[in-house]
Biopython code that builds the backbone (N, CA, C, O; Angstrom):
import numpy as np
from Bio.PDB.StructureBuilder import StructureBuilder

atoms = [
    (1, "UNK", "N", (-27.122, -1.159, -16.364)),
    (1, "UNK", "CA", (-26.129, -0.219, -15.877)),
    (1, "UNK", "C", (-24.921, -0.975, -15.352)),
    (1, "UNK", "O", (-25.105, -1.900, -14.561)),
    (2, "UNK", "N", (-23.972, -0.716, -15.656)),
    (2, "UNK", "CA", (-22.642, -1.086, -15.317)),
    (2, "UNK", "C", (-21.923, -0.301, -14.058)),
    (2, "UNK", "O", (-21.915, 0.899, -13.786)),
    (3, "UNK", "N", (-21.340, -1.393, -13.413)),
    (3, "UNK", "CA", (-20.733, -0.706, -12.259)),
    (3, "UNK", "C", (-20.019, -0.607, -11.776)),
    (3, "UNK", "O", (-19.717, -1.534, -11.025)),
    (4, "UNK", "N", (-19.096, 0.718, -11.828)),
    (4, "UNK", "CA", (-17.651, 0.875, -11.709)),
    (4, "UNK", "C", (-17.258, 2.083, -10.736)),
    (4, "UNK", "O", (-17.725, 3.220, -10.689)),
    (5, "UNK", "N", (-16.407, 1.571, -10.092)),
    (5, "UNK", "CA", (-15.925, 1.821, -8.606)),
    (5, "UNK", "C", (-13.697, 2.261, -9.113)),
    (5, "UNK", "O", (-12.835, 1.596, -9.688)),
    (6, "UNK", "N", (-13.708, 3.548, -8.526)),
    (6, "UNK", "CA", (-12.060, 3.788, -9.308)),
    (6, "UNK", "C", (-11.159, 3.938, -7.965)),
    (6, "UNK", "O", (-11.648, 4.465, -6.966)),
    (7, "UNK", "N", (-10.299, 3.626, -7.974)),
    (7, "UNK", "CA", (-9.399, 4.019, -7.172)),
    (7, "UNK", "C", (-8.799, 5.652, -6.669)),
    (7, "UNK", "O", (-8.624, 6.273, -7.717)),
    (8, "UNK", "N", (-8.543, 6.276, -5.824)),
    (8, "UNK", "CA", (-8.059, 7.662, -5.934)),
    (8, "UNK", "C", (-7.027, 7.831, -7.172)),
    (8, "UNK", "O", (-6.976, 8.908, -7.767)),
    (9, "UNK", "N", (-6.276, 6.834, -7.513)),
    (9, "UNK", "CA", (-5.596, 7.381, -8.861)),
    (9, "UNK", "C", (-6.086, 6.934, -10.165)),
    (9, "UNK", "O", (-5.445, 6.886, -11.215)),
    (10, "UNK", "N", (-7.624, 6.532, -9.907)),
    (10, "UNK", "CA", (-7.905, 6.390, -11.112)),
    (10, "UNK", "C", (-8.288, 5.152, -11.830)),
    (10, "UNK", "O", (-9.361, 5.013, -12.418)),
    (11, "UNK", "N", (-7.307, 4.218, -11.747)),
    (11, "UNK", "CA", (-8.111, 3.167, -12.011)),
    (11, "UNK", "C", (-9.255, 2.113, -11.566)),
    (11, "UNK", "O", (-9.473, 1.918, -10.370)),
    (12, "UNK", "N", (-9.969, 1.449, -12.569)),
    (12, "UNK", "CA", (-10.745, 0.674, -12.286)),
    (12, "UNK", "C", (-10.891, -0.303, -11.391)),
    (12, "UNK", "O", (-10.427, -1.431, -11.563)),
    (13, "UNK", "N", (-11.539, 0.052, -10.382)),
    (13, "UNK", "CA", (-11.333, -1.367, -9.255)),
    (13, "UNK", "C", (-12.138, -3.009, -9.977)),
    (13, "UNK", "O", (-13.270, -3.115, -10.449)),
    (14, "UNK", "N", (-10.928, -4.247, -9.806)),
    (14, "UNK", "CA", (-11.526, -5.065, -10.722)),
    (14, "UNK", "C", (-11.138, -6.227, -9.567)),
    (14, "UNK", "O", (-10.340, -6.030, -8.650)),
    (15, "UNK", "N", (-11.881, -7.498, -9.809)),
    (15, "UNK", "CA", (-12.010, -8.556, -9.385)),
    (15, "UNK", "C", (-10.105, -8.800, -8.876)),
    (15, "UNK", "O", (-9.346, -8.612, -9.826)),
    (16, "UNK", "N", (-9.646, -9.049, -7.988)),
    (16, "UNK", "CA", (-8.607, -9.861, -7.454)),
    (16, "UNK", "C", (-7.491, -8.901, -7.434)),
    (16, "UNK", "O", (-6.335, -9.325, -7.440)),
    (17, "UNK", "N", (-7.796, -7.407, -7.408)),
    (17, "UNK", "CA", (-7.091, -6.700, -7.717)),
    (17, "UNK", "C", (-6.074, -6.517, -6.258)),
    (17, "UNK", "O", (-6.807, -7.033, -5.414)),
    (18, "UNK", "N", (-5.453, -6.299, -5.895)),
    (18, "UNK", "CA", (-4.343, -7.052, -5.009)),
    (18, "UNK", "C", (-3.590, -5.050, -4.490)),
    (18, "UNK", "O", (-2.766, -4.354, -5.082)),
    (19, "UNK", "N", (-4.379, -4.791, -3.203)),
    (19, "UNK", "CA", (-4.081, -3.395, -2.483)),
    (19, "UNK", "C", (-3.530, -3.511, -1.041)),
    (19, "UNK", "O", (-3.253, -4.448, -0.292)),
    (20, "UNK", "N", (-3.493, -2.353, -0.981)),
    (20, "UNK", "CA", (-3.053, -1.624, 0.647)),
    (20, "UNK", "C", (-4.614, -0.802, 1.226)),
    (20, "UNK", "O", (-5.153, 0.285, 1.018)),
    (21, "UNK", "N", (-4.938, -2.115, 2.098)),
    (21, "UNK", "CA", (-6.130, -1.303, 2.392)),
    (21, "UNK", "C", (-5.702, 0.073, 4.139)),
    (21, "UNK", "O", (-4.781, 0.157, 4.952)),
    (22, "UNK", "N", (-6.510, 0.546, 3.983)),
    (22, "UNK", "CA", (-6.269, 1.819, 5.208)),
    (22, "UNK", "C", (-6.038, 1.164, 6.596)),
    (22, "UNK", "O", (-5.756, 1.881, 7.556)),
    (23, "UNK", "N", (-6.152, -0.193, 6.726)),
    (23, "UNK", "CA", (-5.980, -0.669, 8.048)),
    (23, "UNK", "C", (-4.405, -1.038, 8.231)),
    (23, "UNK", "O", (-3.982, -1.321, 9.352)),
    (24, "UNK", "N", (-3.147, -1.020, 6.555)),
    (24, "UNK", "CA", (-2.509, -1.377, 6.484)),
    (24, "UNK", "C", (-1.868, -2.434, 5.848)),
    (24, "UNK", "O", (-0.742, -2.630, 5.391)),
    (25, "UNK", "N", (-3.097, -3.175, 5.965)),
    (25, "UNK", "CA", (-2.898, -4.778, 5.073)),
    (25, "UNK", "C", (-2.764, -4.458, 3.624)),
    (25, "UNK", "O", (-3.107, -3.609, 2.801)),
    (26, "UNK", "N", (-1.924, -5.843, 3.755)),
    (26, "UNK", "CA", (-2.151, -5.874, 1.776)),
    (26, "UNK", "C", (-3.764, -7.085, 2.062)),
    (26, "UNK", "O", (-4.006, -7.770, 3.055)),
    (27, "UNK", "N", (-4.609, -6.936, 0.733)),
    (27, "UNK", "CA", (-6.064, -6.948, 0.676)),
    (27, "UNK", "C", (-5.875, -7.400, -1.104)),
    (27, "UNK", "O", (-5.149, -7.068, -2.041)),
    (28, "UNK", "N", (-6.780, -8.152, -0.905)),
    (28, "UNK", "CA", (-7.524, -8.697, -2.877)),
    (28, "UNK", "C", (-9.059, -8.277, -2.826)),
    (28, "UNK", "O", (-9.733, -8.387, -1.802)),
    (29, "UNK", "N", (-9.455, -7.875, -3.814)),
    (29, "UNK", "CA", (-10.682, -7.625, -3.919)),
    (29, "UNK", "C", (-10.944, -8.997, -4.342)),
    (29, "UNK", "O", (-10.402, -9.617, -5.257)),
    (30, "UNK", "N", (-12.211, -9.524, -3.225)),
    (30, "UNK", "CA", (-12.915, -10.850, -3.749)),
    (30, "UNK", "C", (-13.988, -10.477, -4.114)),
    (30, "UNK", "O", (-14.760, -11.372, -4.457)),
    (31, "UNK", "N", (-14.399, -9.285, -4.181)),
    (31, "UNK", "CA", (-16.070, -9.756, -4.587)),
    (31, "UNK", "C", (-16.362, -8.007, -5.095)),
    (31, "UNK", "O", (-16.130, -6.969, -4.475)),
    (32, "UNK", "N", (-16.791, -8.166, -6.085)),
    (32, "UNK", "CA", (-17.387, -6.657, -6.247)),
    (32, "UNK", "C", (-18.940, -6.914, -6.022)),
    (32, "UNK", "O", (-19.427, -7.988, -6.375)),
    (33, "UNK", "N", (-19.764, -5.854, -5.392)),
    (33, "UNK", "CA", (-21.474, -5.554, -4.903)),
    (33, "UNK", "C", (-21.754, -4.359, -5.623)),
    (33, "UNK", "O", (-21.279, -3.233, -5.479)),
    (34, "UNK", "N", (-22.435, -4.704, -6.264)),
    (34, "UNK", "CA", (-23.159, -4.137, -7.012)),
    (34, "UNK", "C", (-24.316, -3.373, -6.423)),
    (34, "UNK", "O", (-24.937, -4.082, -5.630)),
    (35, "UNK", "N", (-24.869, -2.012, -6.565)),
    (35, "UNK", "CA", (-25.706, -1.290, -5.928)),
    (35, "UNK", "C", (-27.196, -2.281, -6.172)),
    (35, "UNK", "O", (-27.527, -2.308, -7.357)),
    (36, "UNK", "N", (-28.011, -2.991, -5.333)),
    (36, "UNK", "CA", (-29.284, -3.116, -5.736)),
    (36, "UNK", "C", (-29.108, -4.455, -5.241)),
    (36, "UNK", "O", (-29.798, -4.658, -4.242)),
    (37, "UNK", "N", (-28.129, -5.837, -5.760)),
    (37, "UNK", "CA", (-27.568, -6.471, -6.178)),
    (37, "UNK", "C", (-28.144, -7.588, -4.391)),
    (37, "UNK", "O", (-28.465, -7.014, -3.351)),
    (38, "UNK", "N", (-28.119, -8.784, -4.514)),
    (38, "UNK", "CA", (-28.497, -9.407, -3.599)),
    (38, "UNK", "C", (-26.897, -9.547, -2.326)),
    (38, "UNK", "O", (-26.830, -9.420, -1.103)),
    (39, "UNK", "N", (-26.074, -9.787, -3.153)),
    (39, "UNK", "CA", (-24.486, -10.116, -2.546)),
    (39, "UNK", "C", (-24.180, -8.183, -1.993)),
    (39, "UNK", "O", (-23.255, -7.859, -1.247)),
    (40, "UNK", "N", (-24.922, -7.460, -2.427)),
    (40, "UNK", "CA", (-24.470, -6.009, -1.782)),
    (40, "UNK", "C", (-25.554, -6.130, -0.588)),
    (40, "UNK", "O", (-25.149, -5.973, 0.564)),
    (41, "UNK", "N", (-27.270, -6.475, -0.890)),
    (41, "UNK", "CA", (-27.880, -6.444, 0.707)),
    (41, "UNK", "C", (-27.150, -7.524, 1.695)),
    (41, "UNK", "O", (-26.747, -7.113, 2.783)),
    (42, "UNK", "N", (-27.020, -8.528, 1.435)),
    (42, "UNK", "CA", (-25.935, -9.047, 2.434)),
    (42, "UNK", "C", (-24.777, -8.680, 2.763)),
    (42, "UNK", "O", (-24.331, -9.342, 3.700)),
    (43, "UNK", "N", (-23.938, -7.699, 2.283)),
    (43, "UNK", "CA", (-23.107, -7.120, 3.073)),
    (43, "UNK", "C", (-23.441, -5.814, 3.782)),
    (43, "UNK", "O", (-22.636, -5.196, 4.479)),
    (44, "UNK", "N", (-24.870, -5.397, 3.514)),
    (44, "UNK", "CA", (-24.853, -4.140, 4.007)),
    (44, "UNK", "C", (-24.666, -2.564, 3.411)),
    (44, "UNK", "O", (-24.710, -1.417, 3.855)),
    (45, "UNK", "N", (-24.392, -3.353, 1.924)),
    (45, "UNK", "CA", (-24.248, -2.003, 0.971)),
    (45, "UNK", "C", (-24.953, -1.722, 0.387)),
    (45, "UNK", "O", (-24.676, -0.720, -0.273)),
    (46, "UNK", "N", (-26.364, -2.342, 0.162)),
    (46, "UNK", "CA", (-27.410, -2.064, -0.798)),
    (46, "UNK", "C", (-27.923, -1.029, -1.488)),
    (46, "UNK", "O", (-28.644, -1.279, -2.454)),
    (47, "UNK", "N", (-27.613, 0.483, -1.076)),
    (47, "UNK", "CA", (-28.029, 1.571, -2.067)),
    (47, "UNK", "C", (-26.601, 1.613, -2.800)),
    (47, "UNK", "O", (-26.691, 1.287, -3.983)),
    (48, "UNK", "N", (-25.503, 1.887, -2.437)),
    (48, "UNK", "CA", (-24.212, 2.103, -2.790)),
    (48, "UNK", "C", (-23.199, 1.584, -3.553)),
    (48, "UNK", "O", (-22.401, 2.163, -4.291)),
    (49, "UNK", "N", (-23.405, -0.309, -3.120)),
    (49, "UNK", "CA", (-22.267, -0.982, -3.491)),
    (49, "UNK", "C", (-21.208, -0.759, -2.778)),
    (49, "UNK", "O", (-21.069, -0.023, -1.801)),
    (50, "UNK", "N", (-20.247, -1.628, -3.473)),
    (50, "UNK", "CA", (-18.942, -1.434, -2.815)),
    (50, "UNK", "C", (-17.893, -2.538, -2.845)),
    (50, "UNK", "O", (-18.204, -2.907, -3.977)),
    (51, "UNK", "N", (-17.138, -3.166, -2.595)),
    (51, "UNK", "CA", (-16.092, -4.687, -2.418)),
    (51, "UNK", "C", (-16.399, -5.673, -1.207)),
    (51, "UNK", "O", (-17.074, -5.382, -0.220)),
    (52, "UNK", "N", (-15.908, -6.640, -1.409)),
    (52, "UNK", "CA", (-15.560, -7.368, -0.051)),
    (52, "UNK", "C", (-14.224, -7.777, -0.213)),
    (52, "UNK", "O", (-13.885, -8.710, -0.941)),
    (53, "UNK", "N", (-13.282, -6.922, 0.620)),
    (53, "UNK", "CA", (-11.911, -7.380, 0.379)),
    (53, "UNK", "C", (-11.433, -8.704, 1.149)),
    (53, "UNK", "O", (-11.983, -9.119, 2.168)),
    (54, "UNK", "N", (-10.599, -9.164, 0.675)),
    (54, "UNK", "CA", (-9.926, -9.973, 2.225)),
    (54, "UNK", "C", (-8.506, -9.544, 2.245)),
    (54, "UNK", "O", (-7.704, -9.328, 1.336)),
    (55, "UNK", "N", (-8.430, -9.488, 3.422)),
    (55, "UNK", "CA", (-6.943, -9.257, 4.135)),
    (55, "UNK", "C", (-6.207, -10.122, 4.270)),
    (55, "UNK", "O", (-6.592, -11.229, 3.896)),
    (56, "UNK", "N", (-5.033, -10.008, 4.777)),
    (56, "UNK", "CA", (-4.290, -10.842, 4.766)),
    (56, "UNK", "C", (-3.697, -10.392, 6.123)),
    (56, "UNK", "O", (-2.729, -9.637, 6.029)),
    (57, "UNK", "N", (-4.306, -10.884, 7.971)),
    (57, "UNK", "CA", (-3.421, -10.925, 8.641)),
    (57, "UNK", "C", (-2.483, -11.902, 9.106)),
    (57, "UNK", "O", (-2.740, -12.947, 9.702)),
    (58, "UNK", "N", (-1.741, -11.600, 8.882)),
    (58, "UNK", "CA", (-0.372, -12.526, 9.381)),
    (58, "UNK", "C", (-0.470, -13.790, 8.680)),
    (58, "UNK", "O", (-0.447, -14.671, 9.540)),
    (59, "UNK", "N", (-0.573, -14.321, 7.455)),
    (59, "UNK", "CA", (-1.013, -15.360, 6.792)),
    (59, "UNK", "C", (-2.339, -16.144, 6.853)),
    (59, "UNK", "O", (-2.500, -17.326, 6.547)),
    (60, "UNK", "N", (-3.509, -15.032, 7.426)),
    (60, "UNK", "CA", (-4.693, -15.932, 7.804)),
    (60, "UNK", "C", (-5.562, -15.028, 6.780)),
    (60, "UNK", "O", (-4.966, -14.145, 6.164)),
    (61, "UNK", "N", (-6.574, -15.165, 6.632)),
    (61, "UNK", "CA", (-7.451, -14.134, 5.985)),
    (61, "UNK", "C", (-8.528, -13.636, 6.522)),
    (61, "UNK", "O", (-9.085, -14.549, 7.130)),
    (62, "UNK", "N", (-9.297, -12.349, 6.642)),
    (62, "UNK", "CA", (-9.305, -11.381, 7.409)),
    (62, "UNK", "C", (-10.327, -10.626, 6.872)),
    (62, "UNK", "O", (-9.784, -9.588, 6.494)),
    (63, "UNK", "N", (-11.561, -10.571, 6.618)),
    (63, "UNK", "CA", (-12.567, -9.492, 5.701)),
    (63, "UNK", "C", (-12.633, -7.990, 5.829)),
    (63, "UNK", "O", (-12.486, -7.392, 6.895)),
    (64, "UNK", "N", (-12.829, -7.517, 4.844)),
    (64, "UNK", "CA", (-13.633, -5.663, 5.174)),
    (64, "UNK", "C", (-14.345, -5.447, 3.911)),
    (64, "UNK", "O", (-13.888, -5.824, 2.832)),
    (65, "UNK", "N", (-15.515, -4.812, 4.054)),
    (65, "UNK", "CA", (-16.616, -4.633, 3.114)),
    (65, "UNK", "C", (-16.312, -2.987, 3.413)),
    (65, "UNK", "O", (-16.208, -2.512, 4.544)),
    (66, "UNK", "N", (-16.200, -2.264, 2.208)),
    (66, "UNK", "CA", (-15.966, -0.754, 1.578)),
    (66, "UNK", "C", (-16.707, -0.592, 0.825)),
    (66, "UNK", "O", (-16.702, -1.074, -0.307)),
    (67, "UNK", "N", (-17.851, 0.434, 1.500)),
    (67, "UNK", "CA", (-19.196, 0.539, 0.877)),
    (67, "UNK", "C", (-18.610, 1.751, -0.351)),
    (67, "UNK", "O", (-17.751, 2.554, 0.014)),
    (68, "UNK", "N", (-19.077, 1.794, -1.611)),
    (68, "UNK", "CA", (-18.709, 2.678, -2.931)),
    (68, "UNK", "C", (-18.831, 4.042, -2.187)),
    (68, "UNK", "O", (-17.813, 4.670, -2.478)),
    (69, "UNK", "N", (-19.426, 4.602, -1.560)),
    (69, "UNK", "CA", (-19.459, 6.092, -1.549)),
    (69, "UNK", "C", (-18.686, 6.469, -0.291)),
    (69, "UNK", "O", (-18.824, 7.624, 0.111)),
    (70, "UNK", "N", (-17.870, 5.616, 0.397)),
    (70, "UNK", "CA", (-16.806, 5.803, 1.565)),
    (70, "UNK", "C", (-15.561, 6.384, 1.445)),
    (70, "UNK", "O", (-14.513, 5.811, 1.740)),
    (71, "UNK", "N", (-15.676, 7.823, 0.898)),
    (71, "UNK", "CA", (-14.938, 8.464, 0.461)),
    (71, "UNK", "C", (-13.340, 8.429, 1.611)),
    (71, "UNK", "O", (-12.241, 8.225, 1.096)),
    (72, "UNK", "N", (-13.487, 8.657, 3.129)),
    (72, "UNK", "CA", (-12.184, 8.535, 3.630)),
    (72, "UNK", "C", (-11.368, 6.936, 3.580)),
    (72, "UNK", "O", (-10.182, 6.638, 3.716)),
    (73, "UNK", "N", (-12.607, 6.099, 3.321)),
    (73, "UNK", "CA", (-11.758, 4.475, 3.546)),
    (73, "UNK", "C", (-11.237, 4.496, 1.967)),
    (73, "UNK", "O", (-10.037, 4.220, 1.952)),
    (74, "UNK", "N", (-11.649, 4.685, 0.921)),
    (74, "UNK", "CA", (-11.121, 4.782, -0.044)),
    (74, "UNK", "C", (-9.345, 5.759, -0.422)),
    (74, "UNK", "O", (-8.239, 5.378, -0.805)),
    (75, "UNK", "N", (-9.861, 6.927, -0.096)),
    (75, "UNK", "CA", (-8.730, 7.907, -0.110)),
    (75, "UNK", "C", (-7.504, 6.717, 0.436)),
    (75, "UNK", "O", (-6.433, 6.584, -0.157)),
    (76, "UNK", "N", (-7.927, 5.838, 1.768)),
    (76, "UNK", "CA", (-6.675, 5.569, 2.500)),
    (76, "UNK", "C", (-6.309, 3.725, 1.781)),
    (76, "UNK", "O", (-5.834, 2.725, 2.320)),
    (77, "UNK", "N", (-6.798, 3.987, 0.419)),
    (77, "UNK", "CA", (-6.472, 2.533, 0.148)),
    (77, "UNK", "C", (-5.763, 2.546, -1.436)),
    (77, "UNK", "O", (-6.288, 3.118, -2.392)),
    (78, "UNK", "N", (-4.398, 1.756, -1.500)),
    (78, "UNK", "CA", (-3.924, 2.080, -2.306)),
    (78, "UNK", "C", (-4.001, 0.579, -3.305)),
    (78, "UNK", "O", (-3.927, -0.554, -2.830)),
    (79, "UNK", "N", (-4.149, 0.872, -4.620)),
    (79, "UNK", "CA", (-3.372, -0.041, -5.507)),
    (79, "UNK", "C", (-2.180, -0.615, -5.684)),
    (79, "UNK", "O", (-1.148, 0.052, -5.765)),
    (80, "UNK", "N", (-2.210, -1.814, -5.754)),
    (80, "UNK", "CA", (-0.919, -2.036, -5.502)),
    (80, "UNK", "C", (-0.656, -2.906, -7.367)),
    (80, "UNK", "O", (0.252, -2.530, -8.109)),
    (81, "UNK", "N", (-1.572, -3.942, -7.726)),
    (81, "UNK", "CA", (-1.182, -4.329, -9.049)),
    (81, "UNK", "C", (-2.941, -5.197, -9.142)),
    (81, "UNK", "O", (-3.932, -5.211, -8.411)),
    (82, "UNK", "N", (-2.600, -5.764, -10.333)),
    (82, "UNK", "CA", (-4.237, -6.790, -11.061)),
    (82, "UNK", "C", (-3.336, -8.161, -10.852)),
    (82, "UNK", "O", (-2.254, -8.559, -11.283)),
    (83, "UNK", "N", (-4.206, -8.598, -10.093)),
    (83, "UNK", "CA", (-4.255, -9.764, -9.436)),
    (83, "UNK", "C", (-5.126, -11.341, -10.239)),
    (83, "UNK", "O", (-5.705, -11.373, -11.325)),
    (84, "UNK", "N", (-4.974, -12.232, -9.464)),
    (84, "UNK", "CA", (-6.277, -13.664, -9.929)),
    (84, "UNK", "C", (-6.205, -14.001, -9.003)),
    (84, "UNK", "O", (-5.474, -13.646, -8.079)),
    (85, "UNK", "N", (-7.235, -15.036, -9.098)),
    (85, "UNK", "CA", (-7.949, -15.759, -7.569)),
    (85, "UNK", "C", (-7.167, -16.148, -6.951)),
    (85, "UNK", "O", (-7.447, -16.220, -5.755)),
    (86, "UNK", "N", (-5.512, -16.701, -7.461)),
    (86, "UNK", "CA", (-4.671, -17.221, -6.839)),
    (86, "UNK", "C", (-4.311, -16.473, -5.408)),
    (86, "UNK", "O", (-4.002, -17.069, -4.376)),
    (87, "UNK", "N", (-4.445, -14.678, -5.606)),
    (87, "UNK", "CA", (-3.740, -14.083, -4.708)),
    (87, "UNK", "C", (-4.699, -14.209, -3.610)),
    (87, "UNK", "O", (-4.444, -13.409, -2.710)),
    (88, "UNK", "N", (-5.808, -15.015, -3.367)),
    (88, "UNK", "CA", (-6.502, -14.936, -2.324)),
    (88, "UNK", "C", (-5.998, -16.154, -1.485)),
    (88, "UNK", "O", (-5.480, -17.180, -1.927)),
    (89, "UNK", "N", (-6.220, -15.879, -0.368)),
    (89, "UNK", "CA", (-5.861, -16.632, 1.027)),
    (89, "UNK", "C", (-6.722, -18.454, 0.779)),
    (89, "UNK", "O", (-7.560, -18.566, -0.117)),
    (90, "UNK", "N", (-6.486, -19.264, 1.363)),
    (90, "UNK", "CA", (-7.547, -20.194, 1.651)),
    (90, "UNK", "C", (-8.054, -20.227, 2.804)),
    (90, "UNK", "O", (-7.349, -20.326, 3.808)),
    (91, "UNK", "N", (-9.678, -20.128, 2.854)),
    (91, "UNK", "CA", (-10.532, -19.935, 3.032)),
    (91, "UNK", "C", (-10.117, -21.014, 5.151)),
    (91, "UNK", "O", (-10.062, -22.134, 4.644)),
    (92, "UNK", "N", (-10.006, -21.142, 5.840)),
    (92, "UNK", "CA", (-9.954, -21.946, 6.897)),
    (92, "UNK", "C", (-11.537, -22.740, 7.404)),
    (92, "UNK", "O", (-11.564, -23.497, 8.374)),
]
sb = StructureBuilder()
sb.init_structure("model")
sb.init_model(0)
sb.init_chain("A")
sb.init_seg("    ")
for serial, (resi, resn, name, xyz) in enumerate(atoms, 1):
    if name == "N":
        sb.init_residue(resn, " ", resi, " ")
    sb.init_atom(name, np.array(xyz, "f"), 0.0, 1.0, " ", f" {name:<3s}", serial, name[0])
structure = sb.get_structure()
């Protein structure tokens, strides 16, 4: 089974994809979790799935895990463009 997670307008949420998450930040998706998936019980999403974004505060980087069926954190997170690993922060 394949596992795919869409944005409120629709598109496919994909690896490094580069948003406006609801806290405000611009955010890259680093990690997609997969429902079942060992990297989803370590974040805490294990029936659901979901991302591990990182943020970007003030030039530092910043986590939030958005479990798949979090219908208001989703609604409040926008696409912004498709991204690569580049757009992620380094790691401190």
């Amino acid at each position: 089974m394949t596992f795919v997670l869409r944005y409120t307008t629709g598109e496919d949420v994909q690896l490094y994809d580069v948003i406006k998450t609801g806290n405000g930040n611009i955010g890259v998706i680093e990690k997609l979790l997969a429902p079942g998936s060992i990297d989803a019980e370590a974040f805490f999403v294990f029936d659901a799935g979901g991302v591990l974004i990182q943020e970007n505060w003030d030039g530092k980087p910043g986590y939030l895990v958005m479990e798949a069926d979090d219908i208001p954190e989703w609604e409040d997170t926008s696409f912004i463009r498709r991204g690569t690993a580049r757009d992620l922060l380094p790691r401190s």
